[in-house]
N, C-alpha and C positions, 0 to 999 in steps of 0.2 A: 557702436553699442547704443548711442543716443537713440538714432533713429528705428535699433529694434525693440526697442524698450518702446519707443513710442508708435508705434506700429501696433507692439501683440496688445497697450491702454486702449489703442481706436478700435481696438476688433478686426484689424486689419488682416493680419496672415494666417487664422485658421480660415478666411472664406477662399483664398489660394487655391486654385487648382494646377499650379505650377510654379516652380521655387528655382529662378535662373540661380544660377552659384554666389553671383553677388548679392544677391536679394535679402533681408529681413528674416523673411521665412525660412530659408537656406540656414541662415544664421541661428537661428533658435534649435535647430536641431543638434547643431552643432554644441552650440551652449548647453543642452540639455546634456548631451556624452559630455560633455568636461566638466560637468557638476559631480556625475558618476566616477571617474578615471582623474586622479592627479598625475600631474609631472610630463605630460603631451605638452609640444613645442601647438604652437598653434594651427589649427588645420591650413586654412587658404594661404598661408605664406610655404605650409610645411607642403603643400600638393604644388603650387609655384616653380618651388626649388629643385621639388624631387623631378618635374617634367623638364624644367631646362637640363640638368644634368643626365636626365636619361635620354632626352630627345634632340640638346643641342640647340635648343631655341626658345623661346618664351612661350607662354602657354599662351595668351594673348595674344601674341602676333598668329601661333595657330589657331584659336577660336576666329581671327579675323579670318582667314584661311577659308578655315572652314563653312563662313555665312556664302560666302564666295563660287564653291564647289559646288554646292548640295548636297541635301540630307542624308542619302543612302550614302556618302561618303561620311559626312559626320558622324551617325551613326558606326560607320569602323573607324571611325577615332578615336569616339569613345570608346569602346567596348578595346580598342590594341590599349587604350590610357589606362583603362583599368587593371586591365591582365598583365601592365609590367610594373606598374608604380604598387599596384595590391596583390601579390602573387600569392600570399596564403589564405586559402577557406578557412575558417572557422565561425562553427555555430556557437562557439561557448562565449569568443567575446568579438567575433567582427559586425557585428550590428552598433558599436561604437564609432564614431570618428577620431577618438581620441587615440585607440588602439590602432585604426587605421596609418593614423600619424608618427603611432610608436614604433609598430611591429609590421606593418606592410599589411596589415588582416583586413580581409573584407565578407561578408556575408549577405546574400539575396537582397534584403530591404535596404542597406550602405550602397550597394551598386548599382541600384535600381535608382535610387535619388540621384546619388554621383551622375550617371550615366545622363538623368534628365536634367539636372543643373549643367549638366555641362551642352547639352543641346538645348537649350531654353536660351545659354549664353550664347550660345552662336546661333542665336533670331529662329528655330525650328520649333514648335509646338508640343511639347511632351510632354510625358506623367507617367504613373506610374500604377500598373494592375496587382491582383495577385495573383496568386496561379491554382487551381482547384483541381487540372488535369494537367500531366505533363506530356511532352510529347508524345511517351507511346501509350498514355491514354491510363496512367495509374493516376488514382485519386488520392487526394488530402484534404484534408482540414485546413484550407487556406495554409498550406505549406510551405509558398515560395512567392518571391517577389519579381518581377519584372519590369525595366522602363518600355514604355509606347511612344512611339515617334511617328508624328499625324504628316501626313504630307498627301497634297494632291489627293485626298480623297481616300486615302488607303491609308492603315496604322501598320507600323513595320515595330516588332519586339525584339528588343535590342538585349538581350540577356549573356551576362559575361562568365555565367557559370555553364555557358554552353559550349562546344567546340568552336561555332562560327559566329557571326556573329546576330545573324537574323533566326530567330526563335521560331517554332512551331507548337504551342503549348496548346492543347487541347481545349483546356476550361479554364477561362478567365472571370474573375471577379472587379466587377466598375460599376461605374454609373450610369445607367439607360432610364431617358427621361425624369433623371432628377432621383433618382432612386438605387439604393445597392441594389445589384441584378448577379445572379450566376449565370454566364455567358457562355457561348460555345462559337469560336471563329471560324469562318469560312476563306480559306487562304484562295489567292490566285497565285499564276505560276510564276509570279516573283517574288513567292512568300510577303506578299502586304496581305491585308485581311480588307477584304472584300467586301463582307457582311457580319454580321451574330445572329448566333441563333437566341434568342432572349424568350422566354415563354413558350414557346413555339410559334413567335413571330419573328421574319428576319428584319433585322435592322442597320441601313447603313451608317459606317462609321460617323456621319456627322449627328447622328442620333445616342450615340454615345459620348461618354469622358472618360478622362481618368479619375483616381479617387483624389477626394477632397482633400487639402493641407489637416484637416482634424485629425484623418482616419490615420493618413500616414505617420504623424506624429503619435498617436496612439499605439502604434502599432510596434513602434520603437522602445516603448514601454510594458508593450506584452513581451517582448522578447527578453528583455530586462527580469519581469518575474518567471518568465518560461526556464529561462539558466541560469537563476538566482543558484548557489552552491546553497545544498541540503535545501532547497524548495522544492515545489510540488512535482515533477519530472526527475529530481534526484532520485537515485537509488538510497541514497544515506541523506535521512530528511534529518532535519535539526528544527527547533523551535525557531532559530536566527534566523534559516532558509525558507522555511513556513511564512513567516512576518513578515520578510522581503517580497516573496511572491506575491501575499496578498495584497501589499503595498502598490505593487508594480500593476496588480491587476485593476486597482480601484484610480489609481491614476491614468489609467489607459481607459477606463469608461467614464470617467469627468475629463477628461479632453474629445472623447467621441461615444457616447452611450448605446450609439445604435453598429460598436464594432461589434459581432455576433463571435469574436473569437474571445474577444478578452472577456465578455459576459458568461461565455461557454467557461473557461477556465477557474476564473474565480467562482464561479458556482460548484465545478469538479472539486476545489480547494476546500470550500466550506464544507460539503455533502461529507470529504471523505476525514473531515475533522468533527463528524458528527454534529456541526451547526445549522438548525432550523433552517435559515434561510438560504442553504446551499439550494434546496430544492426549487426554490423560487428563481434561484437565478438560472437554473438548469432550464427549465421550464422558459425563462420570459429571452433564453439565447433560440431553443426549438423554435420557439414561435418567428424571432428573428429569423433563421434561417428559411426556415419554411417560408416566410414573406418574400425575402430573398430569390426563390424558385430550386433551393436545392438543400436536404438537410444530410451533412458527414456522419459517417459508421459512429465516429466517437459520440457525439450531442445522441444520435438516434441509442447508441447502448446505455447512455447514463440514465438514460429514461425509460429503458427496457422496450423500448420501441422497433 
């Protein structure tokens, strides 16, 4: 705890672009869901225990295993690690680690970290995208999360909410030359990605990243006001669920100002509470996206565009 306390004073783990499991930065997220969530046994010991018991060996000695093997093997370690130690979806509360710990739950952004903590830990280069197109090519609003694992030149999408374990997702969202870009991959025929299409220039993987430790940490926190109970996506709002979302949303743009999801939301929030400034934040997510190279159905109808 010393040394992440003394990490997040130096500025140290939002410039992260990857969070090995033992890591600082790893660690803060985790602290973050158990500020949220009382009475979780603690995560790294409780994911520890649940792997020897389910796998019969120490996780450790398999992470050492695994630097051993190679990637595309690691890669199905994680993504089997995931699907038997977190066997329940849930979008209402598995974006927790605490719930993870409790109740076996995991959701898109949990598994998409996990997945790249756990290959960061056994020495392979990952992070984590998000998803704007899915495999058969339906869009969202930065709807889904995904880990990326760099190897040899190619990025292979390690996604556990998919049947196997190497992903085909349409339109990714990352970093191309230092900048949020709306992507579009070019697969070869061992589903690694090739290229992107970025702008309408193609760019090879070493031209790209994954996202920043800011965004991802923000993003943890838009999901937080996304399924706050009676906030702004309920059906039955409450003044409490109102205040939490908006909470959740203004802390998701002081840890990354330039997410265009949680700026989009919290402006949706204010506008449809009748406050001034909804419009303004409606407006300065559009402009976000649009820099970005792609603007969603929802930012484009809030604005009647």
């Amino acid at each position: 705890m010393v040394r992440l306390l003394l990490a997040l004073s130096l500025g140290l783990v939002p410039a992260a672009l990857a969070f090995p499991l033992h890591s600082p930065a790893f660690q803060a997220l985790v602290q973050d869901s158990y500020r949220e969530v009382q009475g979780a046994p603690p995560f790294l010991p409780w994911l520890e225990g649940a792997y020897a018991r389910a796998f019969g060996e120490p996780l450790e000695r398999a992470l050492r295993r695994e630097r051993a093997e190679g990637g595309l093997e690691a890669a199905r370690f994680a993504f089997r690690l995931v699907k038997r130690l977190l066997p329940r979806f849930s979008l209402e509360e598995g974006y927790e680690f605490a719930y993870a710990a409790l109740k076996g739950e995991r959701q898109c952004l949990l598994q998409g970290v996990l997945v790249q903590g756990l290959l960061e830990e056994a020495g392979y280069p990952a992070g984590v995208y998000m998803v704007w197109k899915n495999p058969e090519g339906r869009e969202s609003n930065l709807g889904h999360a995904v880990a990326v694992l760099r190897l040899k030149g190619r990025d292979y999408l390690v996604d556990p909410s998919e049947p196997e374990p190497l992903a085909r997702h349409q339109g990714l969202f990352l970093l191309a030359e230092g900048a949020y870009r709306f992507a579009e991959p070019l697969y070869g025929p061992d589903g690694g990605i090739q290229a992107y299409r970025v702008g309408g220039r193609l760019l090879p993987p070493d031209r790209v990243a994954p996202l920043p430790y800011a965004f991802v940490r923000s993003q943890f926190y838009y999901y937080r006001g996304e399924q706050a109970k009676g906030g702004l996506w309920d059906r039955r709002k409450t003044p409490e669920g109102l205040a939490r979302s908006e909470a959740m949303f203004r802390q998701a743009l002081a840890l990354d100002p330039k997410n265009p999801l949680a700026r989009y939301a919290l402006g949706l929030l204010l506008a449809r509470e009748g406050r001034p400034e909804g419009k303004g934040y409606l407006r300065e997510a559009y402009a976000l996206y649009q820099a970005y190279g792609h603007v969603p159905q929802g930012p484009r109808e809030a604005l009647g565009r």
